[in-house]
N, C-alpha and C positions, 0 to 999 in steps of 0.2 A: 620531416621526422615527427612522428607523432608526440603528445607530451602528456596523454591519457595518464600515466603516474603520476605527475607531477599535479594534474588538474584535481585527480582525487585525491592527494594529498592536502591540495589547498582548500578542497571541501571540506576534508576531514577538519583543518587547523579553524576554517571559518565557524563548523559546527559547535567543535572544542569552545571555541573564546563566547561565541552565545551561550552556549550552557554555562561557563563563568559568572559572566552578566544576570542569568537566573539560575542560581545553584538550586533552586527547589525543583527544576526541572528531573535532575536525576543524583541527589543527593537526599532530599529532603522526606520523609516516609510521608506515604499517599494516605493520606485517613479516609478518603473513598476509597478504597484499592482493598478487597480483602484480605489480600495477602500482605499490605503495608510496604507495599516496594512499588516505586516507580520506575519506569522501563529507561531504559536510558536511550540517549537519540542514535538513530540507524540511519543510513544513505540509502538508497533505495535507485541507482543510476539506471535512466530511460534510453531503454540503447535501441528505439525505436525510429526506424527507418536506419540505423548504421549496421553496418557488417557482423557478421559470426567474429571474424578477426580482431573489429576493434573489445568487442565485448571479453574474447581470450586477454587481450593485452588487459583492459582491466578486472581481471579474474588474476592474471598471473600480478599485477598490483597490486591481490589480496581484496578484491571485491566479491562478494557473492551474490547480493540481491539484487537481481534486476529487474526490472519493469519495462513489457511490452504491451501498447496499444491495437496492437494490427493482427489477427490470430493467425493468419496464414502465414506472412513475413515470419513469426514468431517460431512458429511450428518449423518454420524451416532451420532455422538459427538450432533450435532448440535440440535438433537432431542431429546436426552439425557439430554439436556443442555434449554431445551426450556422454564424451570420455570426460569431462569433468563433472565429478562425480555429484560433490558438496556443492554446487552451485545452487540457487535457489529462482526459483521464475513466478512474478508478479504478474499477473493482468490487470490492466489498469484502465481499459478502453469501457466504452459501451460493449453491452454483451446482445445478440440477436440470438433468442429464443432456439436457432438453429445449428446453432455457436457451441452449445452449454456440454455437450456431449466431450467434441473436443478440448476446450478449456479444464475439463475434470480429469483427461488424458496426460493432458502435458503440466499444470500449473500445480504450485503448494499452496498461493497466495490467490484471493479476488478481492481487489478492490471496489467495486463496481458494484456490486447487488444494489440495485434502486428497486425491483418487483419482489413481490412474493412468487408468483409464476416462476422468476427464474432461480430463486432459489430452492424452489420445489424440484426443479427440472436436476439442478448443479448435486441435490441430497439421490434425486431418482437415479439418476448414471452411477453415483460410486456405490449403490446396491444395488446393481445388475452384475451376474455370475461374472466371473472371468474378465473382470473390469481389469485394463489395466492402467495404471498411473506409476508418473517417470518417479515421484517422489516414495519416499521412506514409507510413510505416515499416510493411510488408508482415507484418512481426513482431509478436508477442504477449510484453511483458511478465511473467514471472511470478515472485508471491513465494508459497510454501509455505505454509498455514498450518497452525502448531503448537498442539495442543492442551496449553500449556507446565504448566496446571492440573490437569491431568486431567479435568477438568468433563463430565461424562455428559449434561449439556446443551449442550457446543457444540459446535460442529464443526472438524472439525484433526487432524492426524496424530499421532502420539504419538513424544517425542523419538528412540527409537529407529525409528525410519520415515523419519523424515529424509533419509537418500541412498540408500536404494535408491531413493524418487521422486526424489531429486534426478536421479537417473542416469536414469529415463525423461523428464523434461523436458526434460537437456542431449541428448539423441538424436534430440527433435523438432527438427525441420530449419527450422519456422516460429515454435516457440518459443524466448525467450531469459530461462535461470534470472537473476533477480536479487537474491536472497532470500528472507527469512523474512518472515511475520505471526505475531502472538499475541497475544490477547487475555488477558493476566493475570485471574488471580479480583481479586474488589474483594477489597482490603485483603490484596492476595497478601504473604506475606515476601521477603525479597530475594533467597531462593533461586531463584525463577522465574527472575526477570531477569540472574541468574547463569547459569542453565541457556542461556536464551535468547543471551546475549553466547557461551557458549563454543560452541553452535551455531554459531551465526554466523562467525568466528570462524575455523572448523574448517572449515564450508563454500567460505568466501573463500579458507582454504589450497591447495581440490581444484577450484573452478573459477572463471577467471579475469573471467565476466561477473559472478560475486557482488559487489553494494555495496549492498544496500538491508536494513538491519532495518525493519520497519514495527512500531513497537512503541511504545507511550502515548500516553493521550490527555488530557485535560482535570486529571485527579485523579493522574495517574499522570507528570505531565510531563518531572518533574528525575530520578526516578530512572532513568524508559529509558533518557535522554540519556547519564546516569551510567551507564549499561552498552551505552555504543553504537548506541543505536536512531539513523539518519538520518533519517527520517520519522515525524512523530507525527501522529494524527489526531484533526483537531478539529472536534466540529460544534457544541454547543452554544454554548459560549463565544463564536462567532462569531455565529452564527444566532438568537440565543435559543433559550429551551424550543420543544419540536416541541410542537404543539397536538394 
């Protein structure tokens, strides 16, 4: 028997009790933040590689954001999943320049933008005539993602790269910047996440649609929260192990 409620319940309770431990995460007014509010923390569950079905169970739990890595798996899900209306779809993988068409089709949310190329490509699809997209809102989503590690194996911009992309995504006229991603190394020190909050931070100071860190996941929960991350992303803890 699956326990998908109960797993996002206990993420929810885990988020809850970190944001206690730093109440200035979503109580405290942002003086970066033009608009003086801080976003408060959101679950973001990875339901990549798991079924259309597990993803309904937690939907019908009262989830709505979820994040896929895989654009085809996704695409498939996505279509399967299309009588639930309110649901929201992240991408969260690397994007391949051939990719970028589709992703503007099915997604609200990109985590992912590391190029200017691909954000050129993500703004060129949603103004071609007779575009269509699954979402509401005509707009693309997007947070940065920072290579906060330096990790030669993943993908992300490196902290000094930051706003000059930032400045070619606030120019696309169908893109809307909302922050940062970063995938800390395991067992990173606390300096990353230092790095990553004064990003962030800085960001919010220069443009006023910034409010998302997309920052921890499962092993890394209390400390993002403790440096500002509003979205954490979880898939195992929810989903079980991916088979």
């Amino acid at each position: 028997m699956s326990n998908i409620k109960e797993n996002i319940k206990n993420i929810q309770e885990q988020i809850h009790q970190a944001c206690l431990a730093h109440p200035h995460v979503n109580n405290q007014e942002n003086e970066h933040s033009s608009n003086n509010r801080q976003k408060p923390v959101s679950l973001l569950a990875v339901s990549k590689t798991k079924p259309a079905l597990a993803v309904e169970e937690a939907y019908l739990a009262g989830q709505r954001d979820f994040g896929e890595n895989y654009l085809q798996e996704a695409i498939d899900k996505i279509s399967q999943l299309s009588h639930l209306s309110d649901i929201c779809w992240h991408f969260i993988g690397p994007i391949q320049s051939n990719k970028t068409k589709q992703i503007t089709q099915n997604f609200s949310w990109v985590h992912s933008v590391d190029r200017e190329k691909i954000a050129l490509r993500l703004n060129a699809h949603l103004n071609e005539p007779n575009q269509h997209v699954n979402c509401q809102d005509t707009s693309l989503n997007i947070c940065l993602q920072v290579n906060i590690s330096e990790e030669a194996s993943k993908s992300g911009i490196m902290a000094d790269e930051v706003f000059s992309l930032a400045e070619v995504v606030d120019n696309c006229d169908k893109l809307t910047l909302r922050g940062l991603m970063a995938i800390p190394a395991k067992n990173a020190n606390i300096t990353s996440y230092e790095k990553m909050q004064h990003l962030f931070k800085k960001l919010q100071a220069q443009y006023p649609t910034v409010d998302t860190l997309s920052l921890g996941m499962s092993n890394d929960l209390k400390l993002a929260i403790a440096h500002d991350s509003t979205m954490v992303r979880i898939g195992t803890a929810i989903f079980g192990k991916r088979t």
